[in-house]
C-alpha positions in Angstrom: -18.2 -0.4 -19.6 -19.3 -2.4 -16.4 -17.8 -3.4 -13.6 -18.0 -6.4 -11.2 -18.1 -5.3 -7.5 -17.1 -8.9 -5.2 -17.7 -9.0 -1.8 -16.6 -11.6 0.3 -18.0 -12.2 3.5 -15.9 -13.3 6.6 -17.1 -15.7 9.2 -13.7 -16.6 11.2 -12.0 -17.6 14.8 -9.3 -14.4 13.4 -11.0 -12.5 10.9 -8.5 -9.1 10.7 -5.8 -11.8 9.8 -7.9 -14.0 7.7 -9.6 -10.3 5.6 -5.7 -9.7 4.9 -4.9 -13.3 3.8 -8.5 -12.7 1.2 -7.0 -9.1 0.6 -4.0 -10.9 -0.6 -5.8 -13.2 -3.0 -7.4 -10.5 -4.5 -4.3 -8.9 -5.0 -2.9 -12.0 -6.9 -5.8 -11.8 -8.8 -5.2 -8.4 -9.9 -8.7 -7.6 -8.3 -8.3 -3.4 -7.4 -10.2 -0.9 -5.8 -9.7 -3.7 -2.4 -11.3 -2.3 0.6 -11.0 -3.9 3.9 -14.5 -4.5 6.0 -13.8 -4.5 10.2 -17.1 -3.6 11.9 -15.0 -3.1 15.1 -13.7 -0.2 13.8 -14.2 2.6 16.3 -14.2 6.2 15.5 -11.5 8.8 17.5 -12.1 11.9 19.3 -12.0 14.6 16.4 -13.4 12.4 14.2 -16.4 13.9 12.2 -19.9 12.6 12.2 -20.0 10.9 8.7 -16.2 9.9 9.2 -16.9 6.3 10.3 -20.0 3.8 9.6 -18.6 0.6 10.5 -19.5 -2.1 8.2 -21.7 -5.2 9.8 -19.4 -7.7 8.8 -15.1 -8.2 8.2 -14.9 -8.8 4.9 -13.1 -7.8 1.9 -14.6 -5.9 -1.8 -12.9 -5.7 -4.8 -13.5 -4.5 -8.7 -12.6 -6.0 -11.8 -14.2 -5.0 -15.0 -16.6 -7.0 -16.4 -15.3 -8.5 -20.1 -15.3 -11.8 -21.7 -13.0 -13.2 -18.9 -15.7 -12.1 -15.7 -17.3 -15.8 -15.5 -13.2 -17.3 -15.1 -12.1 -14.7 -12.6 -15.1 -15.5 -10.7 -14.1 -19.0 -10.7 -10.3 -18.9 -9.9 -11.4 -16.1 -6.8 -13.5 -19.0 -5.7 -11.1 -21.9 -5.8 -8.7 -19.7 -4.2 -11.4 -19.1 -1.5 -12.3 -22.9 -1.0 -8.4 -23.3 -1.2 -8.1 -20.8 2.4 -10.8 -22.5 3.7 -9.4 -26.0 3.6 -6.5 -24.8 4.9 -7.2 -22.4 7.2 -11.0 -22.4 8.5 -13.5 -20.6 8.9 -17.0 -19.9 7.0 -16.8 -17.6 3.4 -19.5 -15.7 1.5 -19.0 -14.2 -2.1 -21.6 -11.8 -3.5 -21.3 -10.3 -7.0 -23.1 -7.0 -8.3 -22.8 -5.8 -11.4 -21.9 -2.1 -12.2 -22.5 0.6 -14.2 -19.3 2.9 -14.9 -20.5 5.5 -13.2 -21.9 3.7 -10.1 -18.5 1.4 -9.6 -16.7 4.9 -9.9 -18.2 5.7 -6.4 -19.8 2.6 -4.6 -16.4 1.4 -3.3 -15.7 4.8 -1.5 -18.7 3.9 1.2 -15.8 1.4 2.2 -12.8 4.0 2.9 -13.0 6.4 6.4 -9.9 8.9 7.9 -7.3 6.8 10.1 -5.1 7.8 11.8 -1.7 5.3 11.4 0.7 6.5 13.8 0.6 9.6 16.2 1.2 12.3 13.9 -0.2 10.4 10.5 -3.8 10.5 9.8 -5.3 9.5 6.1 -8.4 10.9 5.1 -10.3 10.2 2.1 -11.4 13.6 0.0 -15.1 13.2 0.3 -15.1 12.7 4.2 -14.3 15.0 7.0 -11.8 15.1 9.5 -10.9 17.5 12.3 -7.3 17.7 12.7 -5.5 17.5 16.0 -2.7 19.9 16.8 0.8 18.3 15.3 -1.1 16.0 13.0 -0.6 15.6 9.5 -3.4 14.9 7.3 -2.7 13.1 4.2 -5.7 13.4 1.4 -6.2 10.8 -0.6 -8.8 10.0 -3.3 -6.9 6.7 -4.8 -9.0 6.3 -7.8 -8.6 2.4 -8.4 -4.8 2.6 -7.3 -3.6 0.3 -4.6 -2.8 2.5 -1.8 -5.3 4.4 1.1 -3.5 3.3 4.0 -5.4 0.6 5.9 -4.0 -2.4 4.6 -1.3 -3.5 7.2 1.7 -3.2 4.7 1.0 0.2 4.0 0.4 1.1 7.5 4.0 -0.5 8.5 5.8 1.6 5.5 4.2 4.8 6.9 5.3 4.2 10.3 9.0 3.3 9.1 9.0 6.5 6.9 7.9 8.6 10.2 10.5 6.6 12.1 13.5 7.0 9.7 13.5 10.0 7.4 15.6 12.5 7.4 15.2 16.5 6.4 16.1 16.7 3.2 16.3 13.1 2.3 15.7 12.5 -1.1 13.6 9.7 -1.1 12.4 6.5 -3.8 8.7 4.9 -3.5 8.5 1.8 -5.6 5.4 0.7 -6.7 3.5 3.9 -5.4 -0.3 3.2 -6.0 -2.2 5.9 -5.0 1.1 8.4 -3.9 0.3 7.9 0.0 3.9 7.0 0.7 5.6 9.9 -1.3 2.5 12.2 0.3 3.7 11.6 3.8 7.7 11.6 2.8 6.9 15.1 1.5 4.8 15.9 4.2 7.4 14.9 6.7 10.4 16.8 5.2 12.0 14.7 2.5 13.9 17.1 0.1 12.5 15.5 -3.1 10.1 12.5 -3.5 10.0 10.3 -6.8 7.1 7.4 -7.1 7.6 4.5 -9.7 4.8 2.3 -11.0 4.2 0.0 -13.9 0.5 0.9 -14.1 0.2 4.2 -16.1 -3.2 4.8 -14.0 -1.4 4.9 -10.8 1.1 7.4 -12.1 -1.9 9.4 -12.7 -3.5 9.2 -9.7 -0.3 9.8 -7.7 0.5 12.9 -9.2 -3.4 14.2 -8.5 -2.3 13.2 -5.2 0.6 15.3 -5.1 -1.0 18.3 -5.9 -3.9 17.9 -4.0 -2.0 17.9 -0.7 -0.3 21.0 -2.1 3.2 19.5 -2.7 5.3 21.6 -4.9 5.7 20.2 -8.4 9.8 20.9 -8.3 9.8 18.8 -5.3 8.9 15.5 -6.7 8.2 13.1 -9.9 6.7 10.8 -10.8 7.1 7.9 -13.5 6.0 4.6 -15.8 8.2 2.4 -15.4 9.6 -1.4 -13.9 10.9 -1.6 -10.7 14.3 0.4 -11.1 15.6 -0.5 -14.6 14.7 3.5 -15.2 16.3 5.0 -11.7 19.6 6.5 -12.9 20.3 8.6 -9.6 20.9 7.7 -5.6 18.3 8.0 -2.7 19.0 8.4 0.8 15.5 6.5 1.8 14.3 3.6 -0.3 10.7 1.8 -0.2 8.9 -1.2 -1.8 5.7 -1.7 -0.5 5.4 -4.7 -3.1 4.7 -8.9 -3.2 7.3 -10.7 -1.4 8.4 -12.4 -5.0 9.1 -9.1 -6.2 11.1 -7.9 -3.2 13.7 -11.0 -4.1 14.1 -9.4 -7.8 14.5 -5.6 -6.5 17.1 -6.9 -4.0 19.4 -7.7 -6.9 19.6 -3.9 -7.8 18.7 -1.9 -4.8 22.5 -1.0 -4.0 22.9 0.4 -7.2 20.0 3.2 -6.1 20.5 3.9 -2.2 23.6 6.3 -0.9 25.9 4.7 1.2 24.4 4.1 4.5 21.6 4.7 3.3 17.9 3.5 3.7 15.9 0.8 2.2 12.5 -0.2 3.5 10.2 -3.1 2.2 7.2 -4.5 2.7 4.4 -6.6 1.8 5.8 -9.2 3.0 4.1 -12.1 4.1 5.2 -14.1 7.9 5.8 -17.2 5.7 7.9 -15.5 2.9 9.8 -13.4 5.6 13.3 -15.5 5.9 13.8 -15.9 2.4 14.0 -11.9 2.2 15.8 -12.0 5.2 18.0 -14.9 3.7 18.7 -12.4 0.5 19.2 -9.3 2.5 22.3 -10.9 4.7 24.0 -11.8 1.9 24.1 -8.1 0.5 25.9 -5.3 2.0 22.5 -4.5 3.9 22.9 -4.4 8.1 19.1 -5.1 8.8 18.0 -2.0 11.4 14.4 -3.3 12.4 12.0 -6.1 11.6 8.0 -4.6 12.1 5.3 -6.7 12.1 1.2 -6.3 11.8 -1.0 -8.7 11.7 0.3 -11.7 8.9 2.7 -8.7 7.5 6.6 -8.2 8.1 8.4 -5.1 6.8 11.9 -5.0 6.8 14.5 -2.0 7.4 18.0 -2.5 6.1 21.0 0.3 5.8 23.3 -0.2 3.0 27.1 -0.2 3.6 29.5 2.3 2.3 30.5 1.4 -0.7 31.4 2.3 -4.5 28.2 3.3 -6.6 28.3 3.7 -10.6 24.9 5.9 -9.8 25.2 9.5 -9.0 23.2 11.5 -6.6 22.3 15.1 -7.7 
């Protein structure tokens, strides 16, 4: 099979906002393998020498196989990209190269480099190297074509609530898990028992690689196929959907069925403009809203549940 590799090009007053508002087209698009370009990224102290080569331009790459459907893809990416620049700005360049299997299986890794995402958190890809800092945690990740390597902003927030709010021994719920990052650093960071849901069979695969690459014991977590939580039969003190705002809306329905009483639930993705209508939803739930984070064009939301009667039980 072969692959289309599209690359577009940024040329904009606020580019970081504008590659995230691309990202997000790509995303709708179901474009994967995204990987955000920002040739202002800087390298740390303790990062190693082939840890960071900083693209010349912000931009954003993406991968979809190439099939009967490649020449309509390219043009609904393109309206979408004249669309954004009508209403937003700015100058755009798309490039497409086509790939061999084998070649798009490692060309988009050139675009992926250790971060570190809050003071203890640092995500490193598998094939670059990173000297750890006393009291860091290094979370390995090679996410395959799953969505999920920490440097989009929603991500970034979900990782910094999970550092903020988890408790030992939590037993905790990632929906829509990708890659595994956010059950990674749950695990990492003490939860009792991490479970990941995803509707893509690949990402199930790749999270549970994931898992055992960064030496999490197999009793300690799961992971499954499945949608949203029509398959979650059990209670979780910590909660997180790092999902499309639209999608949000339809988990709130069910999401006290899931979390323990004052318990946790966490999501993201979330776009500035979409932000009150999950708010809207959340305050009429029994859901006290704890914190409201923000990064760039990206809200995540934080919410305890109330104590209440469950039909779920938590073992």
């Amino acid at each position: 099979m072969q692959w289309i590799q599209a690359h577009v090009a940024i040329f904009a007053d606020n580019p970081r906002v504008t590659v995230d508002l691309v990202a997000d087209i790509f995303f709708d698009l179901e474009v994967t393998g995204v990987m955000l370009d920002d040739p202002e990224l800087t390298p740390m102290y303790g990062w190693a020498k082939d840890a960071v080569k900083p693209p010349k331009q912000f931009g954003v790459t993406g991968y979809f196989a190439d099939t009967s459907r490649t020449t309509e893809r390219c043009k609904q990416l393109e309206a979408r990209i004249d669309a954004l620049k009508r209403r937003n700005g700015g100058n755009y360049a798309i490039t497409y190269t086509r790939l061999d299997e084998a070649d798009w299986a490692e060309s988009w890794k050139e675009f992926f480099w250790p971060q570190r995402i809050t003071s203890h958190l640092v995500v490193k890809p598998t094939w670059r190297s990173y000297r750890a800092k006393e009291n860091e945690i290094v979370i390995e990740i090679d996410p395959g074509m799953a969505f999920g390597t920490g440097t989009h902003p929603t991500t970034a927030l979900c990782l910094t609530m999970i550092e903020r709010y988890l408790k030992p021994k939590d037993r905790f719920l990632d929906i829509g898990t990708g890659s595994g990052i956010l059950m990674i650093a749950a695990a990492r960071l003490g939860a009792g028992f991490v479970h990941g849901i995803d509707n893509d069979e690949m990402a199930v695969e790749v999270a549970s690689k994931n898992l055992m690459l960064n030496s999490i014991n197999p009793k300690q977590f799961k992971v499954s196929c499945g949608v949203l939580t029509q398959a979650v039969s059990k209670r979780y003190d910590l909660v997180v959907a790092n999902i499309l705002s639209e999608i949000v809306l339809l988990l709130l329905d069910d999401i006290l069925r899931i979390v323990t009483p004052n318990g946790l639930f966490i999501c993201s993705g979330i776009t500035e403009k979409n932000r009150e209508k999950v708010l809207s939803k959340v305050k009429s739930l029994d859901l006290k809203i704890i914190e409201i984070a923000r990064k760039n064009e990206w809200v995540a939301i934080v919410t305890r549940s109330g104590s209440f009667p469950t039909h779920a039980n938590k073992s």
